[in-house]
C-alpha positions in Angstrom: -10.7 -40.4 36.9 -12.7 -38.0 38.9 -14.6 -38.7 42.0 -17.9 -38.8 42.3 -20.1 -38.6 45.6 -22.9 -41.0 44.9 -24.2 -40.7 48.9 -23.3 -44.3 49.1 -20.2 -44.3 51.7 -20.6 -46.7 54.3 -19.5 -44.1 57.0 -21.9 -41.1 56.0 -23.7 -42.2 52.5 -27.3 -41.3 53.1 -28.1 -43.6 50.3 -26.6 -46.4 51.6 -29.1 -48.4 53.4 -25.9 -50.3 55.8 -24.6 -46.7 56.3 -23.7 -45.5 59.6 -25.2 -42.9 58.7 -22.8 -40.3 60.7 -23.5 -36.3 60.6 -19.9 -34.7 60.9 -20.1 -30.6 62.3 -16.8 -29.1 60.5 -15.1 -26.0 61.5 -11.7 -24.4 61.5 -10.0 -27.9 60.4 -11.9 -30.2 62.9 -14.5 -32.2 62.7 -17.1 -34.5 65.2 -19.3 -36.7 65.3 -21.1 -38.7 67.7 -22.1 -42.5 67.0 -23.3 -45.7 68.1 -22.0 -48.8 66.1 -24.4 -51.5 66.1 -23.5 -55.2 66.4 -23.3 -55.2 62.2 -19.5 -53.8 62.7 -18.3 -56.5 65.4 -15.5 -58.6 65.7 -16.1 -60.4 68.9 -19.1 -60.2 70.9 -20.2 -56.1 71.7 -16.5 -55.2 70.5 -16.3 -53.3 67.0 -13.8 -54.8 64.4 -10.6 -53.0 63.7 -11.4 -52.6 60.0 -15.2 -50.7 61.2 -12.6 -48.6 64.0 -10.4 -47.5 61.4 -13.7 -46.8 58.4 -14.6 -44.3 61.4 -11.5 -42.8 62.0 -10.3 -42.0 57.8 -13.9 -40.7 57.6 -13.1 -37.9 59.9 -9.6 -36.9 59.1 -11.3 -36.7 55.3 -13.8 -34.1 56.9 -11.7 -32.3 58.3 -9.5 -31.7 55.3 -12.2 -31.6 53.4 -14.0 -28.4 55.5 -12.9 -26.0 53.3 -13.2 -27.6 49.9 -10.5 -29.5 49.5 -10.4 -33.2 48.6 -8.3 -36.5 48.5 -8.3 -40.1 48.9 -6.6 -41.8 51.9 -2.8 -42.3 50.7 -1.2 -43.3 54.0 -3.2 -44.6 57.5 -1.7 -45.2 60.8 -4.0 -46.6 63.5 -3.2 -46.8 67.1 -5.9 -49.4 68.7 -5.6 -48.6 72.5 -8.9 -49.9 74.0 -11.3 -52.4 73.1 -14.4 -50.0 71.1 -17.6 -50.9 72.2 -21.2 -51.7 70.3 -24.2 -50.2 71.5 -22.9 -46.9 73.4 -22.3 -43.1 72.6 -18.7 -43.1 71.1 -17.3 -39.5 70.0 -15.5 -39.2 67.1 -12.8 -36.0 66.3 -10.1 -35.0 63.7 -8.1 -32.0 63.2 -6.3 -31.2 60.3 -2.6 -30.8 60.5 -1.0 -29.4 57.3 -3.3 -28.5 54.2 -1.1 -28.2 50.8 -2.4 -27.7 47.1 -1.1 -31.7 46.3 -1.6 -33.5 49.4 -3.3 -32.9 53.3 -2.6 -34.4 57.0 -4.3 -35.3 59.9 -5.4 -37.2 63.0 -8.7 -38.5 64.2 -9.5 -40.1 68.1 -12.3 -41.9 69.1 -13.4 -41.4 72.5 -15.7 -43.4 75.2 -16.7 -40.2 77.6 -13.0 -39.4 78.4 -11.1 -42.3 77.6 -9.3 -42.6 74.3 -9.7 -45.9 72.3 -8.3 -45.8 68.8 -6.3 -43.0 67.4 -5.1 -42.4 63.8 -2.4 -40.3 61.4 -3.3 -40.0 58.0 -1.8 -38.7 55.0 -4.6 -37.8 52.3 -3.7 -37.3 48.1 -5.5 -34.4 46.2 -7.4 -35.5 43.8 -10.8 -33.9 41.7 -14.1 -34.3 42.5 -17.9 -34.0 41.3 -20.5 -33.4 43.6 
């Protein structure tokens, strides 16, 4: 079954009205983004839930496989939670791609409060088509 982008992801779907609604700038196998989770994505009070954390964090490493055309679905995900990830403030969000093959692609994403690293994850990616 082919994938098809409907613009309705709840990390970057502009035609999802719950989206996040983040704006990744992709170059040379990375990708960032800059967001501010609202209380919609807690767990406990002003703390985002793990499963919002890790949305985040398999929506980069997907753009920054996916910079130069290529595309998959999240086959394997890894996520290191190091620091509690606030609501409410500027969070910065990076990936890099690792190893880009015709059948499968790797990579790793951070999120980051001004220098301090709070969640980090590996993630191996399946090729699969797509429609635009």
């Amino acid at each position: 079954m082919p994938l098809v982008d409907d613009h309705g992801c709840l990390v970057c779907g502009r035609d999802n009205p719950i989206s996040l609604g983040l704006r990744f700038t992709v170059e040379g196998g990375r990708a960032e983004a800059s967001v501010v989770l609202p209380e919609l994505v807690q767990g406990w009070r002003q703390v985002a839930h793990g499963g919002a954390v890790s949305a985040l964090l398999d929506e980069a490493m997907f753009y920054a496989l996916a910079g130069e055309g290529w595309r998959g679905m999240t086959a394997e995900m890894t996520v290191r939670f190091l620091r509690p990830v606030p609501t409410g403030v500027a969070l910065r969000l990076t990936a890099e791609r690792l190893r880009l093959h015709r059948r499968f692609g790797e990579a790793r994403a951070q999120l980051h409060l001004g220098q301090d690293l709070l969640a980090e994850a590996d993630g191996k990616f399946l090729s699969v088509k797509g429609e635009s």
